[in-house]
N, C-alpha and C positions, 0 to 999 in steps of 0.2 A: 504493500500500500504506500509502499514509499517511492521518490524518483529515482531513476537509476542512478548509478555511479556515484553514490552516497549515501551512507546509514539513516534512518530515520530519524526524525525530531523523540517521537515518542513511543513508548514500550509499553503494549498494554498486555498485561500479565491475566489471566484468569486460571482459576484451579479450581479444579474439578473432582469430585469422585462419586459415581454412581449416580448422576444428575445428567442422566440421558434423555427423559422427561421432558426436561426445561430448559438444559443448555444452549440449544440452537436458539431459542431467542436473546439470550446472554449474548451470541456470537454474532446474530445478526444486527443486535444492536448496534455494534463496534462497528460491524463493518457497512452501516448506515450513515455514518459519522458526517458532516458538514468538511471537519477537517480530515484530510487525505495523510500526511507526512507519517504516518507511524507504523509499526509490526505490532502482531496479535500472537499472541505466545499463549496456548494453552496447555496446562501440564495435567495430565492424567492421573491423577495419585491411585493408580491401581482400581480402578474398574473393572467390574466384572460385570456390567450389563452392556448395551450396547453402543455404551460413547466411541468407540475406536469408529465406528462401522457410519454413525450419523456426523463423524467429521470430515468423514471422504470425499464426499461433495464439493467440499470447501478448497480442494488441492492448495495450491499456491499462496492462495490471502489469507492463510492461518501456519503458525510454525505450531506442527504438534508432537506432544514429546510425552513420552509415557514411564511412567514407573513405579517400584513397587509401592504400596500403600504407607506412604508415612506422615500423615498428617499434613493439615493446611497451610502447618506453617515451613515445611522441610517444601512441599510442595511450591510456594507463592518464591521459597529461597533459588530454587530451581530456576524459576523463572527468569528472576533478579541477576542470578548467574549468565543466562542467555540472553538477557537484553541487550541490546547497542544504543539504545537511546538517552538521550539524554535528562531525559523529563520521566515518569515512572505515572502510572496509572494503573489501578491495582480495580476488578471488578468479580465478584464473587458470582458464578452462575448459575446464582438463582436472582438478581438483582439484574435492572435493565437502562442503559443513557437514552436519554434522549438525544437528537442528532447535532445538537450543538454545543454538548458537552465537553468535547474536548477543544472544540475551538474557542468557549469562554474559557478556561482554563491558558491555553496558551498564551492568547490574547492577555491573562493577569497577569502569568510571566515576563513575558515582553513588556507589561508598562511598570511591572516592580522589578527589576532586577537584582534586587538584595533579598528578596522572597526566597525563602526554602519548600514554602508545603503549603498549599491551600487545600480545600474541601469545596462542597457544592451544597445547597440546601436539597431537602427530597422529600418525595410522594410517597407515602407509608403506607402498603397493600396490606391485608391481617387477613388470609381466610377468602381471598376474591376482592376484598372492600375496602375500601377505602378510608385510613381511619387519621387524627388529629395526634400526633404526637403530646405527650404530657409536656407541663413545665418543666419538668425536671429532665426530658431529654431535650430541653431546649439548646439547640448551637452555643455556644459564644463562639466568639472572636480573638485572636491576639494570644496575650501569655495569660493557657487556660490549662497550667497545670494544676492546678487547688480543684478548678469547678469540674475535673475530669477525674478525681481521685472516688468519689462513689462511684460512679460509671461510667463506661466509656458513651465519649461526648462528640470520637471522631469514626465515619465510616469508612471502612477499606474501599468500597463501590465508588466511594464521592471524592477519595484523595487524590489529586497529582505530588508529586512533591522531585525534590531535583536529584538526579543517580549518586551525586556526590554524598547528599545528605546522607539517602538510604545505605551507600556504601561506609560511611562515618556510623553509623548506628550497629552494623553486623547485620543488615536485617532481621527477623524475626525469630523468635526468641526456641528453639524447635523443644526445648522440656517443657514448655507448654500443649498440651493438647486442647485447649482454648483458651480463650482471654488473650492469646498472642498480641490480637491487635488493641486493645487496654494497655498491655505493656511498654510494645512499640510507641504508642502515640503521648503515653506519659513519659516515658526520657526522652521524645522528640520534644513536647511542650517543657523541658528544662533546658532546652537549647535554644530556642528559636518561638518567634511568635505563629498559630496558625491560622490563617488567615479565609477569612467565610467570603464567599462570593451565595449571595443569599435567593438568587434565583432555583426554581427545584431540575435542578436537571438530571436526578435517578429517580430512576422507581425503585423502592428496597420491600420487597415483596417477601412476608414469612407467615408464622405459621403452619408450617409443613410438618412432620414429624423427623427430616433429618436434620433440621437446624441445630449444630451445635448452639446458637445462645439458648435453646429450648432442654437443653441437657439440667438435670438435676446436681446438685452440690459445684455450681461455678463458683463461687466466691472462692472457694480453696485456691484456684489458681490467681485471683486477684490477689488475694494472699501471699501466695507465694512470688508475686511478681513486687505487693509494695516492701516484701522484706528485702528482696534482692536489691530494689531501691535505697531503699534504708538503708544498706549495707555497704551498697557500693558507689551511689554518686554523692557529687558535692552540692550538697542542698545548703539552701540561707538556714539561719531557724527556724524562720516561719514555716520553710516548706518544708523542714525536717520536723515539725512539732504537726504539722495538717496533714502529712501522710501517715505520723505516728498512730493519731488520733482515728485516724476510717482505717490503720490496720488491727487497733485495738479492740473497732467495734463490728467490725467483718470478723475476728476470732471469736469474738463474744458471741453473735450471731450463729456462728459454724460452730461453735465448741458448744452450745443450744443444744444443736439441732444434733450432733454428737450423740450427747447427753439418752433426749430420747429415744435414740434409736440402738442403746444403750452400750455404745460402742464410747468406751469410759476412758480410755487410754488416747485413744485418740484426739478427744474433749482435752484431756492434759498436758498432749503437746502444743495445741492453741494457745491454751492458757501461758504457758511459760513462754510462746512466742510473742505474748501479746504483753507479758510484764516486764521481758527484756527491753523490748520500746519503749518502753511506758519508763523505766527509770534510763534508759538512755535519753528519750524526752525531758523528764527530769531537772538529768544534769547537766540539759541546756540552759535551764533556767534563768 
């Protein structure tokens, strides 16, 4: 989709598994685009239904790469690995752009040049229908690492962001088996401001039964994403005292829910993960 004799502006990555259903509209999305200059990279993560067979069609305007089943986020790395562009655009294949998606995105680029990573506003499908986002998965804007530390605030379908960034980061985090992108987009918001272009240009379409965000006990890996924070970057104290505090009460929460399900020991390692913070916050005081 790009012009000859020169790699493409942008890299749009999608990963897939077992979403033969509903991919080709993922794909035809992309390649409905307004803007031309990019590669479409989809990675296979080990399907066993018929994604190989309904890609074929597609010969040449898609690069497809298959492999064993390792998660979304080993998968999206993959991608990341074979891209040539320079710009990154990440769209999950159950979620869908509209055709000028990637041309308001670029276009942000080219008028910000100090910009690292923007997002898009989006249309929220639940079940067929159409439904209103709450206040509290409301966007912000800018440096939104505090308002993103209960939940993630940023969509893999709606980010561009620039190869250098994602390459500065590792991309994603693969001991995650969800919340990956939670992870990712809280030590990108310690770096850099992210920036909302507030027209809806995805459809983010769920409710399905394979949605990982629909998986029962996630917070463990939010968990386990604000320790590794905690641990390892350099936070002010505020933001080392605001991530303290939503990792204290996501253990409280999961060491709960432990509890009743009378898994006792488990419940106990929360607890000490949550009081080691708690007087590490402390003795910021």
């Amino acid at each position: 989709m790009h012009p000859r004799g020169k790699g493409p502006r942008v890299s749009v990555i999608i990963p897939t598994y077992n979403r033969g259903w509903i991919l080709e509209e993922a794909v035809d999305s992309v390649l409905a685009q307004t803007y031309t200059d990019f590669e479409l990279i989809v990675v296979d993560d080990g399907s066993t239904d018929d994604t190989r067979a309904l890609l074929q069609p597609y010969g040449q305007r898609i690069a497809y790469v298959h492999q064993d089943n390792q998660g979304v986020s080993a998968a999206r790395n993959t991608g990341l690995r074979l891209a040539r562009g320079e710009l990154i655009a990440l769209l999950d294949s159950d979620d869908l752009w509209k055709p000028a998606k990637l041309a308001r995105q670029v276009a942000f680029f080219d008028a910000h040049p100090d910009a690292q990573i923007c997002q898009t506003e989006e249309v929220w499908i639940r079940r067929g229908r159409r439904v209103n986002p709450k206040n509290r998965h409301r966007k912000a804007s800018g440096w939104i690492f505090e308002p993103s530390l209960a939940l993630c605030l940023v969509s893999p379908s709606a980010v561009m962001l620039r190869r250098g960034l994602m390459d500065a980061m590792g991309g994603f985090d693969v001991s995650l088996p969800a919340c990956e992108d939670y992870d990712l987009w809280l030590r990108i918001s310690l770096r850099c401001p992210i920036h909302l272009i507030e027209d809806a240009l995805v459809v983010k379409r769920g409710g399905h039964a394979d949605q990982l965000s629909a998986a029962v006990g996630l917070d463990r890996y939010r968990i386990q994403s604000l320790d590794k924070i905690l641990t390892n970057e350099n936070l002010t104290r505020q933001q080392f005292r605001a991530a303290a505090a939503m990792l204290q009460e996501k253990c409280r929460i999961y060491a709960s829910g432990c509890r009743k399900r009378g898994r006792s020991k488990e419940a106990q390692l929360y607890d000490a993960l949550a009081a080691k913070h708690r007087m590490r916050a402390e003795a910021q005081s």
